[in-house]
C-alpha positions as CSV (number, residue, x, y, z in Angstrom):
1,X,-90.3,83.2,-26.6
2,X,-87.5,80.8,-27.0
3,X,-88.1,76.6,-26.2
4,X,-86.9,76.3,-22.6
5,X,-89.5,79.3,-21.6
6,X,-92.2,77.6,-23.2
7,X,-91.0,74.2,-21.8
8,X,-91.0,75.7,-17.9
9,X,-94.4,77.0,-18.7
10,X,-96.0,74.4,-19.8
11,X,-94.8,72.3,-16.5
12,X,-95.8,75.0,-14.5
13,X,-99.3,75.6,-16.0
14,X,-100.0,71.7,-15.2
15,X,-98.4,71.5,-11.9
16,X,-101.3,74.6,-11.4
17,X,-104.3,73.3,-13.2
18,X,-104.0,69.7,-13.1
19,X,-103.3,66.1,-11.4
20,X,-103.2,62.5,-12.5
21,X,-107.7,62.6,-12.2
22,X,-107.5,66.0,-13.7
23,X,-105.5,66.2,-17.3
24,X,-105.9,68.4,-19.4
25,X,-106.5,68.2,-23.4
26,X,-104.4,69.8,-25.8
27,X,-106.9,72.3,-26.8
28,X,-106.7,73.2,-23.5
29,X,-103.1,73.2,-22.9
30,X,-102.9,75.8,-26.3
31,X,-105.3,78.1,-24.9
32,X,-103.1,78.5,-21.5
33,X,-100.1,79.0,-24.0
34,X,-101.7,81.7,-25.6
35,X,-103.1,83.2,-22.4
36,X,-99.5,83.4,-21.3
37,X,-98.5,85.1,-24.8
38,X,-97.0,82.5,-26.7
39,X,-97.8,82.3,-30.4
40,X,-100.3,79.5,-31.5
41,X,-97.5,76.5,-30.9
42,X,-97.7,73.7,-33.9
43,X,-98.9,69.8,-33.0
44,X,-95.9,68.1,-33.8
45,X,-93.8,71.1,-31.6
46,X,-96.5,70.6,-28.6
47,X,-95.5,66.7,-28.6
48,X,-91.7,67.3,-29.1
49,X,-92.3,69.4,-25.7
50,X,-94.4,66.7,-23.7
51,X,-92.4,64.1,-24.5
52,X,-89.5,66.2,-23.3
53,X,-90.8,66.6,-19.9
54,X,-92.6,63.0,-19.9
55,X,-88.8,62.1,-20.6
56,X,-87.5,63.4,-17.2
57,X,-90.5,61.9,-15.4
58,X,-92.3,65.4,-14.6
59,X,-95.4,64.8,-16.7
60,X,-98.0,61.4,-17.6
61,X,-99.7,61.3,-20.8
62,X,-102.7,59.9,-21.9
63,X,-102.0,58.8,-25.9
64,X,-105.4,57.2,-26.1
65,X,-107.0,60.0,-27.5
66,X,-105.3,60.3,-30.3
67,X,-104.4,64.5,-31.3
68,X,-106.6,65.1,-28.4
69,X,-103.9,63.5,-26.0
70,X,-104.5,64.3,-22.4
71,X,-101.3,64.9,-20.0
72,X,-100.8,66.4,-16.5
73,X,-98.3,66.7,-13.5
74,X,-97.1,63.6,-11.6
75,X,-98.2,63.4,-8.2
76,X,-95.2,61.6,-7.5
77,X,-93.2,64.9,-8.3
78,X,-95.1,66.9,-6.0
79,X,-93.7,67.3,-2.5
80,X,-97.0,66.1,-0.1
81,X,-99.7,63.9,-0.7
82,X,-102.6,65.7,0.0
83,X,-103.3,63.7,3.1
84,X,-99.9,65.0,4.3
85,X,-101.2,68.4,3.3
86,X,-104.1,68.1,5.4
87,X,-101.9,67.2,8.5
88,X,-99.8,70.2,8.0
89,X,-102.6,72.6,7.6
90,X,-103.9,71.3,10.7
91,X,-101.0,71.5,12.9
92,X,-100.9,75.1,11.8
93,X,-104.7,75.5,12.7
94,X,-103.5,74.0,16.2
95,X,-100.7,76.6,16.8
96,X,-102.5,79.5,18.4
97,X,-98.6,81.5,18.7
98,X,-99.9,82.8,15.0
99,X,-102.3,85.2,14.5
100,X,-105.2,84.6,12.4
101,X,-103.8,86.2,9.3
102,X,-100.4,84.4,9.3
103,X,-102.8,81.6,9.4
104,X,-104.4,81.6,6.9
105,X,-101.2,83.0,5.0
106,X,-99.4,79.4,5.7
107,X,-102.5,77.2,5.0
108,X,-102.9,79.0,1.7
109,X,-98.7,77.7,0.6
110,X,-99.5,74.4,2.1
111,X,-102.7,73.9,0.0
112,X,-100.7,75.6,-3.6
113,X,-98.2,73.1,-2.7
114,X,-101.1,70.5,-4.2
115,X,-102.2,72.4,-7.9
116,X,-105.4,73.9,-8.6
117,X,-107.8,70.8,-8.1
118,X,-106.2,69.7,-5.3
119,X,-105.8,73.5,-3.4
120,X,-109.5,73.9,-4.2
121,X,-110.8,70.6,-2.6
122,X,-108.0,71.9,0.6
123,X,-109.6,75.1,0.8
124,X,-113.5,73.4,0.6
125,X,-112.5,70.8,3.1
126,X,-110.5,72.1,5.9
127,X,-112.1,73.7,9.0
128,X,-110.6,75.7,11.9
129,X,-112.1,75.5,15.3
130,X,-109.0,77.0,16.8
131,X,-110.2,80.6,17.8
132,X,-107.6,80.9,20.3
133,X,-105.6,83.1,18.3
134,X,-102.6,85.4,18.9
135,X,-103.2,89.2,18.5
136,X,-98.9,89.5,18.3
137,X,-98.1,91.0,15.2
138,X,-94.5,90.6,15.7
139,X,-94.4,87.0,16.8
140,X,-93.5,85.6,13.5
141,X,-90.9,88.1,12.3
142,X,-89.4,87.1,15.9
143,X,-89.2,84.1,15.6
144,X,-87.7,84.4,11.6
145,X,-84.8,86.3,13.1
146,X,-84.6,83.7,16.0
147,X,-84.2,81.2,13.1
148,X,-82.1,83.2,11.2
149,X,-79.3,83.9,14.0
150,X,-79.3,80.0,14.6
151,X,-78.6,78.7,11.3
152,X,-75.9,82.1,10.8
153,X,-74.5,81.2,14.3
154,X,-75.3,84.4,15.7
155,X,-76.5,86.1,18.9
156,X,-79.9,87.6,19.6
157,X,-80.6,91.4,21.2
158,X,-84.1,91.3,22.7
159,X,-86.2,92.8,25.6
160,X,-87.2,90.5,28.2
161,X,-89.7,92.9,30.9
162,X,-88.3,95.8,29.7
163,X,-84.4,94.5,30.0
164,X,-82.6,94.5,26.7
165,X,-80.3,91.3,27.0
166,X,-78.0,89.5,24.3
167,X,-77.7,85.8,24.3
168,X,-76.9,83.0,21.7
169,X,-79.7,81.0,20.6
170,X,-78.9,77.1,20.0
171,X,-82.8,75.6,19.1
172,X,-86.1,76.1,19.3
173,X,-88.8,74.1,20.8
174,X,-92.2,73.2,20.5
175,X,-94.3,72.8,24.0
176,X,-97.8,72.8,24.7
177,X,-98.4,74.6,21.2
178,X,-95.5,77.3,22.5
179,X,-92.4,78.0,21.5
180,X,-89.6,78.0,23.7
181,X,-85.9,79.3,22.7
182,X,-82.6,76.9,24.3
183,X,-80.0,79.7,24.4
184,X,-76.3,79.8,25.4
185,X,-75.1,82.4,27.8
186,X,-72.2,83.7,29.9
187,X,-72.5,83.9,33.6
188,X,-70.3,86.6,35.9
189,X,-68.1,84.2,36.5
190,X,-67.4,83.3,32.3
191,X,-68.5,80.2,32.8
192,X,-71.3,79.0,29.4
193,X,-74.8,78.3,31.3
194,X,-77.8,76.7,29.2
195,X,-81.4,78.2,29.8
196,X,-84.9,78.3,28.2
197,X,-87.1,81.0,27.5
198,X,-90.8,81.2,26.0
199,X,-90.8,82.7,23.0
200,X,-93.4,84.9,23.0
201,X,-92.1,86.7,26.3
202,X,-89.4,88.1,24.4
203,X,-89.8,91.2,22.2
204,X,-88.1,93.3,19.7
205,X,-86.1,90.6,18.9
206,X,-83.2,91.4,16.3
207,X,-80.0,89.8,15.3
208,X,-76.4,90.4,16.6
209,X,-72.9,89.9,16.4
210,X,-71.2,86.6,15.8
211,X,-71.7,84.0,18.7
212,X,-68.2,83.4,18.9
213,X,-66.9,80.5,20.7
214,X,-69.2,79.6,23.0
215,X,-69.4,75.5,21.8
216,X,-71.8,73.0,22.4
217,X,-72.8,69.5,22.8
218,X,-76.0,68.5,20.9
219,X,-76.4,65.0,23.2
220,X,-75.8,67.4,26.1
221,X,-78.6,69.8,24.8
222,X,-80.8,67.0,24.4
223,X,-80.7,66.0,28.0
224,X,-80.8,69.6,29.3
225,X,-84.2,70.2,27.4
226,X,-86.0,67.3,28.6
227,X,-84.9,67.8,32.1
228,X,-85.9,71.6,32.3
229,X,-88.4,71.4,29.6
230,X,-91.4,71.5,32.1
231,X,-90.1,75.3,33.9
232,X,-89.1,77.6,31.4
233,X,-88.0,80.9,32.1
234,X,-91.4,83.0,32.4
């Protein structure tokens, strides 16, 4: 396997297996190597590698050890702290729009987000007392294509009490642990109107056509939420 594979590897292995109070030795590190099929990798070519990646900040090494050097993944590298992973994970917990599964699907990125040590003591640590969970399987796949037809400026077709309506949807918002959808539509008189709508009341929700050129104001959007945010649409 050629240099930059085992170099990717070897970052990935101690992203997954260690932190700055867990290294690991270079026994160790050759045994994961091997486990991953690489050929028994030479001293000298092992410390070429670390100091590769200790070069572009990714990894610290402990030298004091002598051949039994001990290196690992810099937390500064990683993209939470794992107090900010705990906050996360509980907001998640807190949103009773997910089922239980979907859950515990998005807890279990969070806490990978951390490596190994730090996913374990997550997973040891964090308690839900939210059983007021959704039983909507197709909540989530919603609310992707909501997302989706936002960022790709496009409408939504949906069914809202058993009426299939079209509208164009300009932000999402979170109320009360809800979800509510700002949309843009076109009265009978052509005119653009602003309205909100729970999330969860609409269904079947997939992406249209382009929004075409129905504009908005984002300072004007602003206002329009926090004065109709209390009375959205049922």
């Amino acid at each position: 396997m050629g240099n930059k594979l085992r170099l990717i590897t070897i970052l990935e292995i101690l992203k997954e297996k260690t932190d700055n109070n867990h290294p690991m030795a270079k026994s160790e590190l050759e045994k994961e190597l091997q486990a991953k099929g690489f050929e028994k990798v030479d001293r000298r070519v092992l410390y070429d590698d670390i100091k590769i990646l200790q070069a572009h900040g990714d990894v610290g090494v402990d030298m004091r050890r002598g051949a039994m050097f001990k290196c690992w993944a810099l937390d500064e590298k990683r993209s939470f702290t794992v107090s900010e992973m705990i906050i996360l994970a509980n907001a998640i917990q807190e949103l009773h729009i997910l089922t239980q599964k979907k859950t515990c699907d998005l807890i279990e990125k969070i806490v990978l987000l951390g490596g190994g040590h730090c996913a374990q003591f997550l997973r040891d640590n964090l308690i839900d007392f939210n059983d007021k969970k959704s039983e909507d399987e197709d909540f989530y796949e919603n609310f992707q294509n909501i997302t989706k037809a936002i960022v790709e400026k496009k409408k939504v077709k949906f069914k809202h009490k058993g009426v299939e309506i079209e509208i164009v949807p300009i932000s999402l918002v979170l109320k009360q642990g809800k979800y509510i959808v700002l949309y843009k539509y076109v009265n009978e008189s052509g005119e653009n109107r602003e309205q909100l709508l729970w999330l969860n009341s609409m269904k079947e929700v997939e992406i249209g056509g382009e929004s075409g050129q129905i504009c908005f104001d984002n300072e004007k959007i602003k206002e329009y939420v926090i004065s109709k945010i209390e009375q959205p649409k049922k």
